[in-house]
N, C-alpha and C positions, 0 to 999 in steps of 0.2 A: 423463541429467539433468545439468545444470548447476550445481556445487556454490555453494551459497548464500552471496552476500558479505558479509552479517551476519548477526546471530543474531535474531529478531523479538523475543524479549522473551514476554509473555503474548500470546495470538491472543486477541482480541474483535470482535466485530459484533453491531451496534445493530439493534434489530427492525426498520427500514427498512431496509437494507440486506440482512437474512433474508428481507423480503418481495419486496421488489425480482429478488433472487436466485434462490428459490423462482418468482418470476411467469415467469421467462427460461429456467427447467430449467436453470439455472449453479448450481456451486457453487464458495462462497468462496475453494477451496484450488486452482484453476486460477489466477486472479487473483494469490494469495500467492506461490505459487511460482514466476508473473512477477514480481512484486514483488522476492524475496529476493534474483533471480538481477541485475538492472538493467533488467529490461524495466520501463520507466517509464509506459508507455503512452502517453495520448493528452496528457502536459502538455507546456508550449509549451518552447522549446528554452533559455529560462532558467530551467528548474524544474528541467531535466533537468540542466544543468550545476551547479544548485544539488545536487541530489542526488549528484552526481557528487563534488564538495566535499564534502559530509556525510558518504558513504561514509571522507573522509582524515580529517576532524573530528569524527565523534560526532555530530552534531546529527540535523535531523529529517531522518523521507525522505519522501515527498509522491508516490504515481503514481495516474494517474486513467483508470480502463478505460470501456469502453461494453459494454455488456451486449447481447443477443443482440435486447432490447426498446428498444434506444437509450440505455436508461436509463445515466446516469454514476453510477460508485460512484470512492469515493476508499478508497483506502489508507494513512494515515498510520504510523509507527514512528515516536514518539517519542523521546528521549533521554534519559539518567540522567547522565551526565556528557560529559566531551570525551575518553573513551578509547574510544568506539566500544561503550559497554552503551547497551540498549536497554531500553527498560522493557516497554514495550506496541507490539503491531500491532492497529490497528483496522480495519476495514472500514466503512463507513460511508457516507450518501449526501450529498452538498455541503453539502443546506442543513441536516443534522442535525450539522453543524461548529460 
């Protein structure tokens, strides 16, 4: 395994994202643990270099997977300051943004 390049903060996910999940036989922690490592997934090549900056600044980190049903879930880590803490990692589905 791939040591993780920040720290998530609290893990959460939104009952659409549990169902979405649950409907694919995925579980969230396949997802996070791409998340943690840089696997950004499927967002477009300025998100990813946005993330890529985030990881030097603290801000947010944004990666967005497709599930085994098509379905997109998003992965957000929010931010608590500009020293790279993290508050929360949610899982979540676009439109419950």
């Amino acid at each position: 395994m791939t040591t993780p390049l920040f720290r998530p903060g609290r893990i959460l996910a939104t009952p659409g994202a549990l169902s979405a999940l649950k409907h694919a036989g995925q579980h969230a922690s396949e997802f996070i643990s791409r998340h943690l490592v840089g696997d950004w997934g499927t967002v477009s090549a300025d998100d990813k270099a946005a993330n890529d900056e985030s990881l030097r600044d603290g801000s947010r980190l944004l990666s967005a997977y497709l599930l085994a049903t098509a379905v997109k879930i998003w992965i957000i880590t929010e931010a608590v300051d500009d020293h790279g803490n993290r508050e929360a990692t949610t899982v979540l589905l676009p439109d419950e943004y």
